[in-house]
VOPAGU-2260 file (C-alpha; in pm, 1 decimal, decimal comma):
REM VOPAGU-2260
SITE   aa  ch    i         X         Y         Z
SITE  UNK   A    0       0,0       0,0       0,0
SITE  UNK   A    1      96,5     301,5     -97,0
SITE  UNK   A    2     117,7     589,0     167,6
SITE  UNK   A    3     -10,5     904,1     121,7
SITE  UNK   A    4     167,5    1266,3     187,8
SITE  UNK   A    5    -163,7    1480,2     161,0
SITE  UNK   A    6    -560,8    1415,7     174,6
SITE  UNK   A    7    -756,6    1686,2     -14,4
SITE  UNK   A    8   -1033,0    1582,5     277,4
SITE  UNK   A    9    -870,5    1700,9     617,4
SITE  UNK   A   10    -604,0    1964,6     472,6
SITE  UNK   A   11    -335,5    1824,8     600,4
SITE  UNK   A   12     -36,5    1751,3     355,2
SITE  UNK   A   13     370,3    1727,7     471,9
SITE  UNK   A   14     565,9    2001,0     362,4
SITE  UNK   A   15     816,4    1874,9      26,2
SITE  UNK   A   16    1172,1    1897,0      21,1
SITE  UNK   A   17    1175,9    2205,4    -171,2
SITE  UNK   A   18     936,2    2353,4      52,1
SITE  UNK   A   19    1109,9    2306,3     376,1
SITE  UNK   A   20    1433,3    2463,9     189,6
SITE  UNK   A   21    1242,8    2750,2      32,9
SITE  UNK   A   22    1096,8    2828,6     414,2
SITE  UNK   A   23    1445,1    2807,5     523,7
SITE  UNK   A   24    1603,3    3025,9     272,0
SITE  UNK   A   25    1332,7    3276,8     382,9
SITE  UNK   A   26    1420,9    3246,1     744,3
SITE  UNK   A   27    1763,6    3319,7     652,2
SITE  UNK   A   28    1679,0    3645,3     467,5
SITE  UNK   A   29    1437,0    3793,4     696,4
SITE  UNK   A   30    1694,0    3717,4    1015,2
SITE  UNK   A   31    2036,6    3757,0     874,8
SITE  UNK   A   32    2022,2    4144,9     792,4
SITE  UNK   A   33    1980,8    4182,0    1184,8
SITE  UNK   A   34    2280,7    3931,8    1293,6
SITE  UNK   A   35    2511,5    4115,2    1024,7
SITE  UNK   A   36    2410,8    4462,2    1154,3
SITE  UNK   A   37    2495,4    4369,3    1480,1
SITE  UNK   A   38    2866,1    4234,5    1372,7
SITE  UNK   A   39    2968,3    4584,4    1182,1
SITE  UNK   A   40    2800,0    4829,7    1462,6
SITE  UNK   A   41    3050,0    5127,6    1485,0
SITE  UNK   A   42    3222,7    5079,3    1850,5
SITE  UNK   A   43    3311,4    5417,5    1943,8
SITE  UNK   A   44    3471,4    5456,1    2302,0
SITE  UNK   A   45    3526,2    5739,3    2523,9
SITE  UNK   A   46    3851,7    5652,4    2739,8
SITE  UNK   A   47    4074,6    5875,6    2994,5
SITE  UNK   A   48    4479,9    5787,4    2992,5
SITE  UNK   A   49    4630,7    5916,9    3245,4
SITE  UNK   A   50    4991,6    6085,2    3125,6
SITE  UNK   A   51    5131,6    6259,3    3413,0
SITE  UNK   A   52    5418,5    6400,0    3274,7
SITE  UNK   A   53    5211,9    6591,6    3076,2
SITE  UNK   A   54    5240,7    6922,1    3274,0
SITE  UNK   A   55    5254,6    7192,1    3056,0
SITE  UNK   A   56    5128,5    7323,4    2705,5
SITE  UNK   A   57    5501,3    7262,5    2536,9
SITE  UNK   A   58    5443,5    6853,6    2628,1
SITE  UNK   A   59    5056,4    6866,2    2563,6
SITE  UNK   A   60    5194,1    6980,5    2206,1
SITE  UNK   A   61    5423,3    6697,3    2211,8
SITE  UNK   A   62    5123,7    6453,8    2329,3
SITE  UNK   A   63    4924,7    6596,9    2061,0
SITE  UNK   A   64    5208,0    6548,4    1824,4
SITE  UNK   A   65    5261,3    6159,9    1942,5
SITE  UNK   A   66    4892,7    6051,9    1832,1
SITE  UNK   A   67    4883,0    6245,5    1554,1
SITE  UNK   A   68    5107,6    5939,8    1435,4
SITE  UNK   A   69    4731,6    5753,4    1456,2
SITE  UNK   A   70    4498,2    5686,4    1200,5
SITE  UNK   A   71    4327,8    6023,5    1247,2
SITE  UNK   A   72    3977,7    5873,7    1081,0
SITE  UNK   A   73    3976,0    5640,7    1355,9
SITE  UNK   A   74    4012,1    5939,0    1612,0
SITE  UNK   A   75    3662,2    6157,0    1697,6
SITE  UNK   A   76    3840,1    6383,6    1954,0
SITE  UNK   A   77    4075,9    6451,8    2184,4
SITE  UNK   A   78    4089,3    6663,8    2498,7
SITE  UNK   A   79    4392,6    6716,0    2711,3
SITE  UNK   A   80    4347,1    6869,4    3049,9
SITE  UNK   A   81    4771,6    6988,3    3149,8
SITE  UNK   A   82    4603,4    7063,6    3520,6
SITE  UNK   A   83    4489,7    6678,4    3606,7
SITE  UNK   A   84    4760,6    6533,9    3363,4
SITE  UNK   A   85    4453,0    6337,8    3144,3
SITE  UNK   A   86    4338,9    6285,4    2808,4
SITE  UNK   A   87    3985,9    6193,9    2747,6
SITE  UNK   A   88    3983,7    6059,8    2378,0
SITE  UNK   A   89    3678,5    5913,4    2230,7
SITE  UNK   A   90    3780,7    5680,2    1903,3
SITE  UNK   A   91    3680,7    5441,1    1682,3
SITE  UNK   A   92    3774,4    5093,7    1835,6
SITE  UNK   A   93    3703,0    4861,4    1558,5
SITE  UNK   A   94    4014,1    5094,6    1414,9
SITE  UNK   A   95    4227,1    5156,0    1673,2
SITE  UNK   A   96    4330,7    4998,0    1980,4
SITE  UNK   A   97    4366,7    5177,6    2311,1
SITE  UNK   A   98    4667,2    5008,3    2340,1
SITE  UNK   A   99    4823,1    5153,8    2025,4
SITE  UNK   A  100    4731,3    5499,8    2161,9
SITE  UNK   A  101    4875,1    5411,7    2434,7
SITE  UNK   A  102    5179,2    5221,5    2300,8
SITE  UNK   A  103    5271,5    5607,2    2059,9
SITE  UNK   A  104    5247,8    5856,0    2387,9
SITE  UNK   A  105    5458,7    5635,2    2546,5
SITE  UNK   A  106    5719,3    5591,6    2254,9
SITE  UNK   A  107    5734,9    5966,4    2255,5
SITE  UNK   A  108    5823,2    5983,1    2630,0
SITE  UNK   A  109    5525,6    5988,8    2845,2
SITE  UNK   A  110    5368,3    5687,4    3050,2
SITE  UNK   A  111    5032,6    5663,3    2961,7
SITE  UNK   A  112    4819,4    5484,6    3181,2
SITE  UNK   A  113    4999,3    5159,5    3278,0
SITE  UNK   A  114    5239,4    5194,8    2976,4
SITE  UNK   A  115    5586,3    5314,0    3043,8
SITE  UNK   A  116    5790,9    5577,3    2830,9
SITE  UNK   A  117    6131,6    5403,7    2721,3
SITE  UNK   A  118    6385,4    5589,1    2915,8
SITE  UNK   A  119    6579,3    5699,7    2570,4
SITE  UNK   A  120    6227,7    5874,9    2491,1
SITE  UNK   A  121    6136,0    6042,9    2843,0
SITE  UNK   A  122    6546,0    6144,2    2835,6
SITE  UNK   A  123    6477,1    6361,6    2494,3
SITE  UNK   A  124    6151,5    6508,3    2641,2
SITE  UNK   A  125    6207,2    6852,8    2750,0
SITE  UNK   A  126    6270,1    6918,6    3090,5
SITE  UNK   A  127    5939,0    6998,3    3203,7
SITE  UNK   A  128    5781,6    6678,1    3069,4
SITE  UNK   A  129    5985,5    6450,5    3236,1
């Protein structure tokens, strides 16, 4: 006996192959927009780094200087407060790394947050900065 996949009397058939596939296909289309919006949000970030050394307007020139080095796209602003010895900078993280920003003030002789200034670099700083 052959069995049947659908009755024309009580509605009821079993989806076909090509069915199921098609109904998957549109589950993928309607859902995947919203999963790959998700993966290429922009991550902007607002961070302080502390630079100590930075105690006057000739080395906040210098730190200004120093991240100009940076991918300046990536970079929204940048505020440098010579009082407290901060910079708040607010950047594009998918682009940058805070430790990069980090890794150039230090290169140019200021410790920036946990990173340390090679001594060669602090040594060619002015004397006020070190």
């Amino acid at each position: 006996m052959k069995m049947q996949c659908h009755s024309k009397e009580s509605g009821f058939h079993l989806p076909s192959r090509t069915s199921r596939r098609g109904t998957v296909l549109l589950c993928l289309a309607l859902v995947l927009p919203f999963l790959l919006g998700a993966c290429f949000r922009q991550d902007v970030l607002t961070v302080d780094i502390d630079i100590p050394q930075m105690r006057s307007a000739e080395c906040r020139r210098l730190v200004l200087q120093a991240i100009g080095q940076l991918e300046q796209d990536a970079i929204e602003r940048a505020d440098l407060d010579i009082e407290t010895g901060v910079m708040t900078i607010t950047y594009d993280s998918r682009r940058l790394a805070l430790k990069n920003i980090e890794h150039v003030i230090a290169a140019a002789g200021f410790d920036a947050n946990d990173e340390r200034a090679p001594d060669e670099a602090r040594a060619a700083l002015p004397e006020e900065c070190r």
